[in-house]
Every structure is written in structure tokens, then in C-alpha cells.
N, C-alpha and C positions, 0 to 999 in steps of 0.2 A: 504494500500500500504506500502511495506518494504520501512523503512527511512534506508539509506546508509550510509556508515561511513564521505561518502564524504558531506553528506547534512548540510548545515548552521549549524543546528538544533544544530548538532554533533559537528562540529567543534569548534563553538562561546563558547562552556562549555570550562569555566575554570580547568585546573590542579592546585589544592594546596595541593602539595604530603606530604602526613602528615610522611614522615620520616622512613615509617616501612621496617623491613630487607627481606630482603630476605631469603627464606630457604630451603632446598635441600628436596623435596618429598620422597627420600629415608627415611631420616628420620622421617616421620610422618607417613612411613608406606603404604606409599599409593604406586599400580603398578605403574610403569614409564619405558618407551626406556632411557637406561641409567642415566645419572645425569640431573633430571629436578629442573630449580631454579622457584620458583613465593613467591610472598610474603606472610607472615605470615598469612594473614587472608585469603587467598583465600586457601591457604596447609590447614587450620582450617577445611572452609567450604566444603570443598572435600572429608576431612574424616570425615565429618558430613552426607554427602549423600552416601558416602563409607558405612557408617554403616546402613545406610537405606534401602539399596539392601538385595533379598532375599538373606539365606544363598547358598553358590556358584556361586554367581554372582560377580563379582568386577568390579569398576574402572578402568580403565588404559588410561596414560597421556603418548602421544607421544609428547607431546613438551610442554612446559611452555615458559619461559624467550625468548626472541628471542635478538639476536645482532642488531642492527641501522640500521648496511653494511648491515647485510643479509637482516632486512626488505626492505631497498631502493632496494636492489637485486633485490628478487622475484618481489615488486610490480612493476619495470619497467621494466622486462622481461616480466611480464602479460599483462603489457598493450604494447607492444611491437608488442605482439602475436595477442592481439586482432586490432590494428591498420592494421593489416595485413588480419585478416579474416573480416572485415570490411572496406575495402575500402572507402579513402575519407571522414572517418569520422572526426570530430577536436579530438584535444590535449585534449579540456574540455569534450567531449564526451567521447572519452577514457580512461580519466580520472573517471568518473562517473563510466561506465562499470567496470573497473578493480577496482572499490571499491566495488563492488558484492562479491569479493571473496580476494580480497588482500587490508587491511589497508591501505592508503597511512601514512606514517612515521610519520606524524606530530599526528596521534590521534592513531597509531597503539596500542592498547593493551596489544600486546606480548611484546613488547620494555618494557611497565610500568611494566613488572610481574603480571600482572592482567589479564592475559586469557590463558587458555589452551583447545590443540585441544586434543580430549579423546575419549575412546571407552569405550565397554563394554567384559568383557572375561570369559569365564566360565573354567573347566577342560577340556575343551575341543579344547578351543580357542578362538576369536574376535565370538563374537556375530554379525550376519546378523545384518545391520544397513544400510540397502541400496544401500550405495558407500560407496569405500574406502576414509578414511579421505584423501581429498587434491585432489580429483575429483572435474575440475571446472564443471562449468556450461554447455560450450559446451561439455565437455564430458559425461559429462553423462544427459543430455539433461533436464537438470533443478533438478533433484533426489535427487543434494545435499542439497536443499533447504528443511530445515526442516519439512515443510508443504509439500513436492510435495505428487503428488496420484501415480505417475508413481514407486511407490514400492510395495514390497509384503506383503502382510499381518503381516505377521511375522516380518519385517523388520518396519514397523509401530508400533506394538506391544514395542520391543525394544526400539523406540526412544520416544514412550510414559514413558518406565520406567524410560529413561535415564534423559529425562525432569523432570519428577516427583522427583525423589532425588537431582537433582541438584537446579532446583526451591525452593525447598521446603530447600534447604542451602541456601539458599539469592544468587545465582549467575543469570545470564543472558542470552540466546542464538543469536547470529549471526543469524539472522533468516537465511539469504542464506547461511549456513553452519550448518549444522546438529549436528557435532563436536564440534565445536566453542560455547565458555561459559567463561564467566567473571565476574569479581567484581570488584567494584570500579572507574574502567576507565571509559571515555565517555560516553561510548556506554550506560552503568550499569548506569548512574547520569541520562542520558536522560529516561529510562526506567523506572526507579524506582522516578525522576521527585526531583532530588537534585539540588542542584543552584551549585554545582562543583564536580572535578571527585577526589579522594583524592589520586592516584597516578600519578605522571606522570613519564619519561625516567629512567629506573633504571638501574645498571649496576652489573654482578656478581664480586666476589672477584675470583670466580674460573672459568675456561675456563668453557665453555657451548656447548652444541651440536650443531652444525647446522641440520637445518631441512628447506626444502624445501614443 
């Protein structure tokens, strides 16, 4: 069973953010939707799995770094949403739910520079990978979820590669999110079974994208 960003498990891990910069994926060369910040060792480990693709295939990072505002954003508009297509449910139910697919703030990822959501792209364009990144779960009826069956061959295909270079860089998958891969943060300490996460809240020197 998928342990949730919301579960104990997750949350009781300590943050002792060892201090490292951030640093702009342009410069390490890696694709990106305009200026992406994450920290030093996850830019490292990206262009580690960057190089691990066949020739013609790449990376590409539609958001790193996230703002505070924007995470409390999305995930209370999420669960907003889902209080509404669920009637009657509690706060702490909704709660749970909407950490399927959105962080709550307090262990969010994106905030530490330690996750990016990412594709794959050829000469051609994004690579089939089932859903588009940032399709929740009602929409696309469970698909984003790394493991669903409800995609196409091809599309499975893909997110075995996409797994396989990123895995094999020391990063980690969101399981309910296909996209979604980290280091260092929470989620990465529980997974790889560390007694803390070594970044937590970090902040850019230079504006950042919003991404929704």
C-alpha cells in the first residue's frame, strides 16, 4: 500500500538541512520550462541519469523549486475541490486524499529544492508517459499513479526508462505521481530508510516560476 506524504511515517522524519545552494538547471545543462532552481545534489543527480538515456532521448524538468504561497495554494485549492466531489467527508479525510497528489507545506519537497516534476522528450517532442504531468487522480482515473495498468504499452515502456535513470541517480518517485522524483527530502529519508531528511524550506535569490 502507497505510504502518503500525509502518513506519520512521513511527517515525524526530521529536517537537518545541511546548508546546500541552490542552483539554476540551466546551468548544468539539463532541459527545463524556463528558470528551474533545486539544489546542488539533486541538478548533480539529474545529469547523472541525463547521461544514462539512450542517445536522443532527454530529460526535461517542468518545475523544481516551488514558493511556500504557491504550495499552500495548490494544496488547499485541491482539497477544496475534492471536499466538494466528496461530500460530507472530514477536514482529516480530505486532508489524506489531497496528499495523493499535493504535498501539504509542512513536508512539501518542492518548497526544500529536492523534487522535480519531469518528462521525457525526444526530437520530436514529450514522450507518451500516460498523463500529462499534473493530471490528478480523478482525472485521469488513477493513470497518474506510477504503477496504474490503465496505460498503453508504450506509455509503460517510457516510465520504465524514466524510472530506471533516475533510480539508478539515487532519486525517488511519488508513487501517485509518475513525474514526481526526489532526493533528500522526507519522502527520499523514508524510502531509502535514513533517521532524517537533509533539506528542508529553501528559498531562491532569484524570482522563480510559478507552476501549478
Amino acid at each position: 500500500m502507497t505510504v502518503l506524504l500525509s502518513d506519520e511515517r512521513i511527517t515525524r522524519i526530521p529536517a537537518i538541512d545541511s546548508g546546500e545552494p541552490l542552483v539554476d538547471l540551466f546551468s548544468r545543462g539539463i532541459s527545463a520550462e524556463g528558470r528551474q532552481f533545486v539544489r546542488e545534489s539533486v541538478a548533480d543527480k539529474l545529469a547523472v541519469a541525463d547521461n544514462f538515456l539512450p542517445t536522443g532521448i532527454r530529460l526535461h524538468v517542468v518545475e523544481g523549486l516551488r514558493a511556500i504561497e504557491s504550495q499552500r495554494e495548490i494544496y488547499e485549492g485541491y482539497k477544496a475541490e475534492l471536499k466538494v466531489l466528496n461530500p460530507g467527508i472530514s477536514d482529516d479525510e480530505a486532508h489524506v486524499l489531497a496528499s495523493r497528489f499535493v504535498s501539504p507545506v509542512e513536508v512539501a519537497p518542492h518548497v526544500a529544492g529536492a523534487a522535480v516534476d519531469l518528462t521525457l522528450i525526444g526530437e520530436h517532442g514529450p514522450f507518451d508517459l500516460g498523463t500529462p504531468i499534473d493530471a490528478t487522480p480523478e482525472q485521469s482515473d488513477g493513470a497518474c499513479f506510477f504503477a496504474a495498468t490503465n496505460i498503453s504499452r508504450e506509455a509503460r515502456t517510457n516510465r520504465t526508462l524514466l524510472a530506471d535513470v533516475l533510480t539508478s541517480a539515487g532519486l525517488v518517485n511519488y508513487p501517485t505521481e509518475w513525474w514526481h522524483w526526489s532526493y533528500g527530502d522526507r519522502y527520499w529519508a523514508f524510502v531509502e530508510e535514513r533517521d532524517h531528511a537533509i533539506y528542508g524550506p529553501a528559498k531562491a535569490s532569484e524570482p522563480i516560476n510559478p507552476h501549478c
